[in-house]
N, C-alpha and C positions, 0 to 999 in steps of 0.2 A: 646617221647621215650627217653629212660637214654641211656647216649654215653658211651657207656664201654671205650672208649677211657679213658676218663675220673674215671668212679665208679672201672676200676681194676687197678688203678696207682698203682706200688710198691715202700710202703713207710718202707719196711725194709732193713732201712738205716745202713750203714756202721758201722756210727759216732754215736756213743750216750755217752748220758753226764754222765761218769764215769772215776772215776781219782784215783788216788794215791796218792793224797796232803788231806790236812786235811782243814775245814772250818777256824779251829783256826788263822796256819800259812797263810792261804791265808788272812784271815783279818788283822794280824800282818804285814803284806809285804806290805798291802795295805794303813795302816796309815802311815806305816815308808816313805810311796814312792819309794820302793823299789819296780822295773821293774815285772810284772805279769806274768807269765806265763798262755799257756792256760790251763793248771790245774787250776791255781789258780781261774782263771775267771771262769771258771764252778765251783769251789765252792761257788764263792761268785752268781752268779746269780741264780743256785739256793737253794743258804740258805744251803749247805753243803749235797755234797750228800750221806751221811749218813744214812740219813731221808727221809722218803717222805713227798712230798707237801713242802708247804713255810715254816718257820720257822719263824713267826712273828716280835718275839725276835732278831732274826739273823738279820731278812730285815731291821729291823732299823737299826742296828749295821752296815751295808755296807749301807744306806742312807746315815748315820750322818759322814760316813767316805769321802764318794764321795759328799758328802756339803762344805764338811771342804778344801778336794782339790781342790772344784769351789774358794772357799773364798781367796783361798793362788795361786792359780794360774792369775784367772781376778780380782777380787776383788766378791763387792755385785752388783755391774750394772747389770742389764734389758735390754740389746739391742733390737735395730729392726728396720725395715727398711718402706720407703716408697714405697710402689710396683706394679705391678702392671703383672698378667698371661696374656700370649696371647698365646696361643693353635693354631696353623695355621689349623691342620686337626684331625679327628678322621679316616681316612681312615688309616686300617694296616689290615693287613693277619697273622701278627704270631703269634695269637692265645692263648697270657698267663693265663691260669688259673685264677690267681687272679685279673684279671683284666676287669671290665666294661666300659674302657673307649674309646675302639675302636669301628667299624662298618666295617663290611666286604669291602672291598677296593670295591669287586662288584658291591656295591650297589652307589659307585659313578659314574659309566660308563655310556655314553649316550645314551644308549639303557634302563638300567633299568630305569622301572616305578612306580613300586612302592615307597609309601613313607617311610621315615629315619629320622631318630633323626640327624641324625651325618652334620659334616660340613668343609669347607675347604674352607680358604682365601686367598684371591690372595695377591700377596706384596702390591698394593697400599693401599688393604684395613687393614694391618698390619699395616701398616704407618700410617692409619688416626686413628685406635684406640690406638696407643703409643701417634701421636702430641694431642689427644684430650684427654691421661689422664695426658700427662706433666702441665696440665694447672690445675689440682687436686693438684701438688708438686711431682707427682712419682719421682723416679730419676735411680730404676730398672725396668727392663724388664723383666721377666722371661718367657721362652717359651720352652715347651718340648710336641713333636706332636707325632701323630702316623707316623707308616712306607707306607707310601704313593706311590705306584709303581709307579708315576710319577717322583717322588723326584729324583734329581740325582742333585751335587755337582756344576755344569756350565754347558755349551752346551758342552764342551769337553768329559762331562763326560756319555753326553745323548748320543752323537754319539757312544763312545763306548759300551755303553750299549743297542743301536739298531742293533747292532754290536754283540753283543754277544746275542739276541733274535735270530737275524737271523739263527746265526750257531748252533740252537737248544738248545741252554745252557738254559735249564727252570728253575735253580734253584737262578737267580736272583732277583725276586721279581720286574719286573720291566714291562712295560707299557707305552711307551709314552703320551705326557698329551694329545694333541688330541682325546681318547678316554676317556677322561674325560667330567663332566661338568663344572667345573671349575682345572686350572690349577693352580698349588699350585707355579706354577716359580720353580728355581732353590733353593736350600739351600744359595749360595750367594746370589740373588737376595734380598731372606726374611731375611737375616743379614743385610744387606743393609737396607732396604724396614724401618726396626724396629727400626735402629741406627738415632734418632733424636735425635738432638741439645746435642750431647754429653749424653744423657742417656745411665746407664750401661746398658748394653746385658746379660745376663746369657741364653746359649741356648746353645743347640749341648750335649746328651749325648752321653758316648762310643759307644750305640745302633746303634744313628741316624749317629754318623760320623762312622760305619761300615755299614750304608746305604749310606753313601753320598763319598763310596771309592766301592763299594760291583763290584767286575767284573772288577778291575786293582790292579796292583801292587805297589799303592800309600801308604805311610805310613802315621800313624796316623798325626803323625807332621806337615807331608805336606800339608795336608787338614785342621789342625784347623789351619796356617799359613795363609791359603787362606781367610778360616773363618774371620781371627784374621783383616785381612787386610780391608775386608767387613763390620768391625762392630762390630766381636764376642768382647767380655771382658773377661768374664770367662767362665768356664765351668761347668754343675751340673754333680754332680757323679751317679747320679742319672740310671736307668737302674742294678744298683747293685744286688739288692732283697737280695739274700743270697750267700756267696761269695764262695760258696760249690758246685761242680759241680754234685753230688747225689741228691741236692736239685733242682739245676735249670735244673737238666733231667726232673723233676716231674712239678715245675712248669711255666717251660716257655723254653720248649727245641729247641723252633725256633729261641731262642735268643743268644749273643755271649754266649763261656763261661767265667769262672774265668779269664783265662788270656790272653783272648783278652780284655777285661774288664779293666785288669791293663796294656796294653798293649796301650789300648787309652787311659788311663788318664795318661799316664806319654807322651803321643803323646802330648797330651794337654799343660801339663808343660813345654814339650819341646818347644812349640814354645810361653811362654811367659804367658801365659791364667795361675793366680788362678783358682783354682777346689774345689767343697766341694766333700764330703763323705758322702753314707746313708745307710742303711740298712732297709729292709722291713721285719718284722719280726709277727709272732703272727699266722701261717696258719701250712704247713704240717710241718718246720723245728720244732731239736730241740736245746735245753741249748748249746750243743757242736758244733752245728755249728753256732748258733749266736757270738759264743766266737772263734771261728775259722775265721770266716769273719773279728772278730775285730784286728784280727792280719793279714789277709792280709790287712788292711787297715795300720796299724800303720807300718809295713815294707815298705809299698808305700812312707808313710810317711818319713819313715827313709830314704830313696832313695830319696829325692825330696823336702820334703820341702814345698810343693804347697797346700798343702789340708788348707784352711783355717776354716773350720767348719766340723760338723761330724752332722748329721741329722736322728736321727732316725725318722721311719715310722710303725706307728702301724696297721698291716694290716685291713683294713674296708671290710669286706666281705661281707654284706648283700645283694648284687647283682652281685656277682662274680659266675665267673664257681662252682669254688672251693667248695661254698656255697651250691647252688644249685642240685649240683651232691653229695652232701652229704658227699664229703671228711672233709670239717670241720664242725664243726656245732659251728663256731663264734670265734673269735679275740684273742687276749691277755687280761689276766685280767687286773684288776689295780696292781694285785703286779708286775706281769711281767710286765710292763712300767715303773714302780717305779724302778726297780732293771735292765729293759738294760739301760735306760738310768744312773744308779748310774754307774754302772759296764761300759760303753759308758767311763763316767770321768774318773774313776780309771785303766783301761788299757789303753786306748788312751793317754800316758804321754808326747806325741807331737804334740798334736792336740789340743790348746786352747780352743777353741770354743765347746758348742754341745746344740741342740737346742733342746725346747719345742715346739711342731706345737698346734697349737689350732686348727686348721684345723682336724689334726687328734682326741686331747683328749680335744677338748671341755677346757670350761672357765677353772673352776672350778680346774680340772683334771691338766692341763697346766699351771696353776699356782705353784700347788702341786708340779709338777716333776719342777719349778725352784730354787726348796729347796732339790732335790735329784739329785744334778748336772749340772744339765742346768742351761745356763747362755744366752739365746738367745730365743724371744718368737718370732718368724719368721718377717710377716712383713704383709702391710695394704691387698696384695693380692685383686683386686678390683676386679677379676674375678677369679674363681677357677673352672674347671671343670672335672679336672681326680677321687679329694675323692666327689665329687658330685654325679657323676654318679656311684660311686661304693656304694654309699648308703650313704657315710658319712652325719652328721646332724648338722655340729655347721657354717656353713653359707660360705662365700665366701668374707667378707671385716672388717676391724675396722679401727675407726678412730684412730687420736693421741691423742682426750680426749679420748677415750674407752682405751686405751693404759695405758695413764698417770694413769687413777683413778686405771685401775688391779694393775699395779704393783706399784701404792702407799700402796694400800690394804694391801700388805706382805711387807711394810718398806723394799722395796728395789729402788732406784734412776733408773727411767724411762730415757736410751741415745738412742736419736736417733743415727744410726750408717750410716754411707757408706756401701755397698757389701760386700770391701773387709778388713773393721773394723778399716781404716788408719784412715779414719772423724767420729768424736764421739761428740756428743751435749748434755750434761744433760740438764735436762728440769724442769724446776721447776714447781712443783704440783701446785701452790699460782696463775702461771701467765699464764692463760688460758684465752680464750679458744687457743689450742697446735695445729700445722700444722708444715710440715715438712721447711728447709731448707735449707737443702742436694741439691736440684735439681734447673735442667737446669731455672725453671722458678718460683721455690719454694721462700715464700715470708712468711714463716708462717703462713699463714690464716688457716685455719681450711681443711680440704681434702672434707669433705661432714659437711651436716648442722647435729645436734642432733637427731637422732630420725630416718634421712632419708636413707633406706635402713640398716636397724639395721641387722650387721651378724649375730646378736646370737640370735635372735628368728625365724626367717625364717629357716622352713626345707628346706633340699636340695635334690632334684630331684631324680638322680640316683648317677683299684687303681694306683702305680707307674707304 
């Protein structure tokens, strides 16, 4: 049966992409480096709106211009990291549209019988998949879970919120773990649990740390301070989607808004934690509000200083609500990636960094957009399982020869990098075979052998 929930969402939006600036001046402003307006960046994304559809000719022209600011900002480096996902749970309730990477929290309670895809690790077993992939060279962590009604901050945090069950408050999302079948521990405990031998942490979005405060009057700070003490490093910006609140009624309205959003990532900053930045784009938003998100980010920026990379995310819908229920029928094309990530460089004028995911656009594609701005092809990722289960196809790991040989391919200088871009390694294509040496235990050997577990032919299973 179709969930009208769903098939009557109202997507006549506020915002749409029409301005009063010219394609011309907005490409002039944009070579000269002169500061973008959001006018501006709705012409240049897409192609002047003048016209309908892309402008071929145009797209090049804000390509070659957002190559030109990678060149004269980083240089021609290829970054990327050694890495390694660890996903603690798929248990969450809030429901996002675009998203196939949770399981009804239900369905983890120790009464249900039925069987699940989904899963949830207890902290020791977090700890033996980080100690048994430092010995691969990882030297990150990344881990971004679903909202887990057991999850709460410390035992401090669970007493208050069996505390606030009791006195009828239902809109906490909460559950003590005892009516689990496995307890997922505290959000310190799994910082803790992950923080081996000095490996960075990247965990805790805005989301999770307004799950890991949700039913007291703690501030952001407070809590990634706790974090920070436990283990955390940094924080992913991640949870963003679109930074439009007409957009995130439509597709994720269980979730903060806009500016609790930037409300925990300047929490984050505040107690010391680097943050990156990302935007999920390519579903119901449009042109004006992707370019309206890029300025609540770069004002973040301005304020703080913390956001060390900017990450776009091209939405994978083939097994999302979204898809299904007929709201989209598929992703962003290739020009749209080509042009947010060009337009990504060229408004972002305080944010170094902005990455090409392979994960999201495949080899090929990902290489491409490292010539239209990007200056960062993510990292080895030995486990990925949020663009998996949303349908994504181009695999879940690469080596540091798969690494070397792509971006020798486009005569661009292959660095290994740190997290948060302080340690930098060029690599020389000649003297292979390449393994990391960034890390707690990293010795350059090779991460995995030739051939074994190859990312990019194996399809993937079943988004942000």
């Amino acid at each position: 049966m179709t969930d009208p929930s769903v098939t009557d969402l109202d997507l006549d939006f506020d915002h749409v992409p029409e301005s009063d600036q010219s394609f011309e001046n907005a490409l002039e402003k944009a070579r000269t480096g002169e500061r973008l307006t959001v006018a501006d960046g709705v012409e240049l994304i897409t192609t002047g709106t003048d016209r309908e559809g892309i402008d071929q000719r145009r797209k090049e022209l804000v390509l070659e211009a957002a190559d030109r600011r990678r060149a004269e900002v980083v240089g021609d480096e290829v970054t990327f990291v050694a890495n390694l996902n660890n996903n603690v749970t798929t248990a969450c309730n809030v429901g996002c549209l675009f998203c196939n990477f949770k399981d009804t929290a239900h369905q983890f309670e120790t009464g249900y019988e039925a069987e699940h895809a989904g899963f949830t690790k207890t902290p020791d077993e977090s700890r033996q998949i980080v100690t048994e992939a430092l010995d691969f060279g990882i030297y990150e962590v990344c881990s971004v879970s679903g909202l887990h009604p057991a999850f709460a901050l410390n035992e401090e945090h669970h007493e208050i919120l069996r505390t606030g069950v009791d006195d009828g408050d239902r809109d906490l999302n909460y559950k003590p773990p005892e009516q689990y079948t496995t307890d997922p521990g505290t959000y310190v405990e799994q910082m803790d649990a992950m923080s081996v031998d000095g490996v960075h942490l990247h965990s805790m979005t805005p989301e999770e740390a307004y799950h890991a405060k949700r039913g007291t009057d703690w501030s952001y700070e407070s809590v990634y301070r706790e974090l920070r003490e436990a283990g955390l490093a940094s924080a992913p910006g991640t949870a963003a989607e679109i930074l439009v609140d007409e957009v995130r009624d439509v597709i994720c309205p269980g979730k903060i808004d806009t500016n609790d959003w930037v409300e925990a990532m300047e929490g984050a900053m505040a107690a010391g934690l680097d943050t990156t930045a990302t935007i999920m784009y390519g579903h119901v938003e449009n042109e004006m509000h992707r370019v309206m998100h890029l300025k609540v980010v770069r004002d973040l920026q301005d304020r703080t200083g913390g956001i060390t990379e900017f990450v776009p995310l091209s939405f994978i819908h083939q097994n999302t609500p979204l898809f299904e229920h007929g709201v989209v029928d598929g992703g962003a094309s290739d020009d749209e990636d080509e042009l947010m990530i060009a337009v990504a460089r060229l408004f972002l004028d305080n944010v170094d960094h902005v990455q090409s995911s392979w994960v999201k656009y495949g080899n090929a594609k990902g290489l491409k957009l490292l010539n239209c701005g990007a200056d960062d092809f993510m990292g080895t990722i030995l486990s990925e399982e949020i663009t998996k289960r949303a349908g994504g196809q181009y695999g879940e790991y690469r080596t540091f020869d798969e690494y070397v040989d792509m971006i020798s391919a486009i005569g661009r200088p292959a660095v290994e990098r740190s997290t948060d871009y302080r340690q930098r390694r060029r690599i020389d294509p000649n003297d292979g075979p390449h393994g990391p040496t960034l890390g707690p235990r990293a010795d350059g050997s090779p991460m995995l052998r030739t051939g074994h577990r190859d990312g990019g032919s194996d399809s993937a299973h079943a988004d942000d």
